[in-house]
N, C-alpha and C positions, 0 to 999 in steps of 0.2 A: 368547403367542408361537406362532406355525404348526411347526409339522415337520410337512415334508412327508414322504411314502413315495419313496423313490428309488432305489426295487428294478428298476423297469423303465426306468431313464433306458440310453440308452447313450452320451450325448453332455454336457457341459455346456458352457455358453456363459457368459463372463463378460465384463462391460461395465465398460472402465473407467469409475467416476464420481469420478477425482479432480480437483483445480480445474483442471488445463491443458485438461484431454479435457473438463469441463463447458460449462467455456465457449466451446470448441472445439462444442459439437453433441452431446453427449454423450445429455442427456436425451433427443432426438429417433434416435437411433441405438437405444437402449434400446427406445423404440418401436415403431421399425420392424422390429426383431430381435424382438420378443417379437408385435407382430402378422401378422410371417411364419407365427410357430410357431401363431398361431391359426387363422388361414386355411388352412395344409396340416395341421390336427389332429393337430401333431408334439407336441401336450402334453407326451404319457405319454412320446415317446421323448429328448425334448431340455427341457434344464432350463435356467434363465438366471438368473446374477446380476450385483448389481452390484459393484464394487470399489473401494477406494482406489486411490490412484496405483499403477503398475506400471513405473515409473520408465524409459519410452520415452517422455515427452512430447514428444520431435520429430517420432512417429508418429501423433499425435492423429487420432480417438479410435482407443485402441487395445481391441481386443478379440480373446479366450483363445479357442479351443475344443477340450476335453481332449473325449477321451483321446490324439488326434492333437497333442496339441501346436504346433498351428498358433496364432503369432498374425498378427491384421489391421491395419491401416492402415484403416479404416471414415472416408471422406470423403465421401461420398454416399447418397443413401438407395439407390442399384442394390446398392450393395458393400454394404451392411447386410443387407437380402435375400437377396444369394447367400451368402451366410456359413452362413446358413442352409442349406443344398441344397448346400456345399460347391463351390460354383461359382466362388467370386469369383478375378476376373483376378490373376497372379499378380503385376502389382505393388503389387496391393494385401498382399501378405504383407510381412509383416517377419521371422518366424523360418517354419520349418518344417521337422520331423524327417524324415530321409528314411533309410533301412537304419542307423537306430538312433543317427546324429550329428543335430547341429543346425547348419540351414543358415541364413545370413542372405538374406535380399532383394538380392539384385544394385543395387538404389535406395536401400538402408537403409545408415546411418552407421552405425560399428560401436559408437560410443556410448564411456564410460567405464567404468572398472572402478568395482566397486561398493567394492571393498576397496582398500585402499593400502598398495602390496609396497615394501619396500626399506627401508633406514637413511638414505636421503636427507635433508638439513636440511630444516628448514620451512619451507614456503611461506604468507606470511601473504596475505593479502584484507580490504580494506576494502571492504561493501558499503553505500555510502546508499540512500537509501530516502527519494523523496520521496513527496509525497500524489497526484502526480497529477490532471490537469486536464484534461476535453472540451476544451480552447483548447491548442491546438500550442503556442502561443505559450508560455504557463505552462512546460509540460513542456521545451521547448528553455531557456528560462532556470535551470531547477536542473541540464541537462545542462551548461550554461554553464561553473553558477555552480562543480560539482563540479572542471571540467578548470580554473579558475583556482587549486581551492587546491591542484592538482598539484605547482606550483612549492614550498610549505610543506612536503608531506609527504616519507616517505622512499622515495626512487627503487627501492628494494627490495621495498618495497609494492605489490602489484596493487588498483588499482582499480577501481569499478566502478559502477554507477550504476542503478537498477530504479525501477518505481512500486506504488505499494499497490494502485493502481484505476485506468481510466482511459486509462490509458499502457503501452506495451511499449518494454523486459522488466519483467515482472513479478517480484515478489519470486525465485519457484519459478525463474524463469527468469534471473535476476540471479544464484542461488545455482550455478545449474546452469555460468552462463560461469565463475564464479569456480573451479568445479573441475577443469573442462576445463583449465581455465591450468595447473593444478597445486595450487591452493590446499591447504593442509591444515589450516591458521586461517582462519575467517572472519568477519571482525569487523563485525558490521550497525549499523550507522547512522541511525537516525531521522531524517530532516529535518521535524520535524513541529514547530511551537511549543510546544500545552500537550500535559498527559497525559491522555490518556481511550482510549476503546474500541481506537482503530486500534493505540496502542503496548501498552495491557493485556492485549489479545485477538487483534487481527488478526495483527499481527507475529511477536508470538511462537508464534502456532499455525503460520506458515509455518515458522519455526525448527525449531519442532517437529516438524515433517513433514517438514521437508528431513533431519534427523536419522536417521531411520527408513532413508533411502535412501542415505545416507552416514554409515556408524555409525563411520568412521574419519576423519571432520571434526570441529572441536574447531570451537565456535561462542564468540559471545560477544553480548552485547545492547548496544546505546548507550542514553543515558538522553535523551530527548527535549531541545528548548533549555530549558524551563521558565520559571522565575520569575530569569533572571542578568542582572545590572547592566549587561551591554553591552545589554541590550535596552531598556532606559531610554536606553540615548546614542542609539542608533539612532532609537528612536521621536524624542528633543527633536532631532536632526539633520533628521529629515524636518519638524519644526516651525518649524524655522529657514528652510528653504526656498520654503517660503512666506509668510515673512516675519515668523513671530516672532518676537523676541526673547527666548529663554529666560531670561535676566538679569534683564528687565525688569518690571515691574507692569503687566498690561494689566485694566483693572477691566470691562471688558464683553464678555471674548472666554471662548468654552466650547470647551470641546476635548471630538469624542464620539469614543471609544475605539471602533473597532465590529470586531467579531471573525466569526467562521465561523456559530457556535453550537453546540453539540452537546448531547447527553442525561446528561452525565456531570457529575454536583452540584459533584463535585471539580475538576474543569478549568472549570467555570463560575467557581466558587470564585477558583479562582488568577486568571484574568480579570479577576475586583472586585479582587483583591489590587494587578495590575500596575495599573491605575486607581489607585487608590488611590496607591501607592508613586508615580507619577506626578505625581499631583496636589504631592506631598512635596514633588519636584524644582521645582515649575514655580510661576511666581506670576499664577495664576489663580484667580477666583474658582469655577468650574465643570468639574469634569473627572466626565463621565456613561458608562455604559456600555452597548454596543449590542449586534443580533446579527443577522447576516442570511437567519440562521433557525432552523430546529428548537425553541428557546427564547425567554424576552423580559426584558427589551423588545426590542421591534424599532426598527428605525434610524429607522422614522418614527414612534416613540414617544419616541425618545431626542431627537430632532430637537425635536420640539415640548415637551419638559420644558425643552429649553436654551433657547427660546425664553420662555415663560415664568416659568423665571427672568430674565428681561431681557440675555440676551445681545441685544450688535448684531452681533456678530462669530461665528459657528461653524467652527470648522475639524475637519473630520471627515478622523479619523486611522485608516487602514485597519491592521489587527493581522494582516496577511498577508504571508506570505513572497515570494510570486510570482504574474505575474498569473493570471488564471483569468476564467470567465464570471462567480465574484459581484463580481470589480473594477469588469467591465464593467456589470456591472448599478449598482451604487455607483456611477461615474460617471453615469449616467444619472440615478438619484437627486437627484443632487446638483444637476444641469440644470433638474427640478423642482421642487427644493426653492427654488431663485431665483425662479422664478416666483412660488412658493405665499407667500413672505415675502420680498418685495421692499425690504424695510425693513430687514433682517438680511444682512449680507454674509457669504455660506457660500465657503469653499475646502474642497478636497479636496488631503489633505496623498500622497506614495506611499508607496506599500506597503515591504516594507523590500529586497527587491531586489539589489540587487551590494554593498549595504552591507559594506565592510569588518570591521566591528564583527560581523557575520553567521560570516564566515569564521573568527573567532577563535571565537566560540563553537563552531562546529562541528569548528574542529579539538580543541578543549579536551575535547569528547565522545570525538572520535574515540580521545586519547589516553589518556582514563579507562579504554576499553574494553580497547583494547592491555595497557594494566599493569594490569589486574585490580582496579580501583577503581572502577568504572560502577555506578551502582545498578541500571543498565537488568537484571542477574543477578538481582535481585530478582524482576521482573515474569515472568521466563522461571518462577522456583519458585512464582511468586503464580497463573500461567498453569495450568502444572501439579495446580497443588492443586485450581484454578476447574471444571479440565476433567474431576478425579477426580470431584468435587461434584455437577457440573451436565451432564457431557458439554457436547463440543463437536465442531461439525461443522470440515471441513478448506475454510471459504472466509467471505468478512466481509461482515456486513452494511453498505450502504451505509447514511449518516448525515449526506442534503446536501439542499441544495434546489438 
């Protein structure tokens, strides 16, 4: 580990590198501030680091520089440069001491308090959390689906609506409107189907960051939809519409379950399970299971076992919540897949969508959460312990094709 000598610095420079100001420009601000200081040979006199969050994320990227107490609004590379040379325009400031007060930016919000005054009642917050989609389309369908179960919940309640990836507002940013409102519970939501990385690690390390920066928020975690029986009505409901008869015996139709796919054994796992438990339901001779990526088999591995086994009929049943680019790619598929077996009549069943049976599972999370029964406190202590273990950084690796 370096230590440096810092007997001649007279200035330090600190770059925030937490996730808003990252993916804001962060690393390239870093950059350009640290190769100011090599080009004017400000080495020895100016020193630079990086930071966690500094909890002005509406001033992205924001950046310190002590002893002056000045911070920046760094949105271009000119204002990264003069920062250096103490030049930069002054709406690029957001604080700045001036005969010993601290002044804000004439442009700058004044922001929220970090601490929460008073004996006022509590204000609770429900935040979901869907996965987020490149396709508007996706992302406008769980903004939807969230304002339909409005009418369910209790009007007392703030709600509120974020994505993991993707999509804005982001989690950080999700947590951040819920406090502004008042919040002083906030109850996070997973809209996510199985359990793996994004609810064991992603999530919860936002929680746990938001935590840091409001240490007088009482959080609480949801437990993802998982492995529940409404997700069997929902799946044979999309089966029926295009034209199964779940009642019935059909002796040469294959139903391919086909999901996201991910790197986690355990949410793979439960996948073969809801397959499986499906098959239970249904009087088929074939219920296979698929992925449309990261793992296998793949949808056109699944395709051709159904086949094989002598289906005439495939009906390929999407294990997704809303649409997105792999829907669209699965349809596409599926256009192929007639071609390639002209012999076999393929349907494409929908995804699960406005499903009413949807809204009840997710409010039955939501209520777990509320009354202190959600396993989701689990993964926040399971998160915890991962991060003493292994360290973890404050941002999620993606895990998509």
């Amino acid at each position: 580990m370096t230590t440096w000598n810092l007997s001649q610095m007279e200035r330090h420079i600190m770059i925030c590198n937490g996730a808003t100001c990252m993916r804001a420009g962060a690393e390239d601000v870093t950059g350009q501030i640290r190769d100011e200081i090599r080009i004017h040979r400000l080495d020895e006199k100016i020193h630079t680091s990086r930071t966690r969050c500094n909890g002005r994320c509406k001033d992205k990227c924001v950046v310190i520089d002590y002893p002056k107490g000045t911070w920046y609004s760094v949105q271009d590379e000119d204002v990264a440069r003069a920062v250096v040379h103490e030049s930069a325009n002054r709406d690029a400031v957001i604080y700045s001491m001036e005969n010993g007060e601290r002044k804000r930016g004439e442009n700058r919000i004044k922001g929220i308090n970090k601490y929460k005054k008073g004996n006022s009642s509590m204000k609770k917050a429900v935040l979901f959390v869907g996965h987020g989609s490149r396709l508007q389309a996706g992302n406008e369908e769980v903004l939807q689906f969230v304002e339909m179960m409005r009418a369910d919940i209790d009007p007392t309640l703030l709600i509120e609506t974020c994505f993991l990836e993707f999509a804005s507002p982001n989690i950080e940013e999700g947590i951040q409107k819920c406090v502004e409102k008042g919040a002083d519970e906030i109850h996070v939501i997973p809209i996510i189907l199985l359990h793996a990385g994004h609810s064991k690690l992603h999530i919860p390390a936002e929680i746990e960051h938001a935590k840091e920066h409001f240490p007088d928020i009482q959080f609480t975690y949801g437990q993802t939809i998982g492995v529940h029986e409404e997700v069997f009505e929902i799946l044979k409901s999309r089966l029926e519409e295009v034209g199964l008869d779940v009642k019935e015996k059909h002796e040469d139709t294959a139903i391919l379950l086909i999901g996201r796919g991910g790197s986690d054994p355990y949410a793979n796992g439960d996948f073969y399970k809801i397959s499986r438990l499906l098959w239970e339901q249904l009087n088929v001779p074939i219920v296979e299971s698929a992925f449309m990526g990261v793992t296998t088999p793949s949808v056109d591995e699944g395709i051709n076992r159904c086949v094989k086994l002598g289906a005439k009929k495939i009906i390929m049943l999407p294990y997704f919540l809303f649409t997105g680019i792999l829907m669209e790619r699965m349809n596409k598929m599926a256009q192929q897949y007639r071609v390639t077996f002209p012999e076999v009549t393929i349907e494409i069943a929908e995804y699960f969508g406005y499903h009413p049976k949807l809204k009840t599972v997710l409010l039955e999370r939501m209520n777990q959460a509320l009354d202190g029964t959600s396993s989701g406190m689990d993964d926040l202590e399971n998160f915890r312990q991962y991060a003493k273990e292994h360290g973890y950084e404050h941002h999620h690796h993606h895990e998509h094709v």
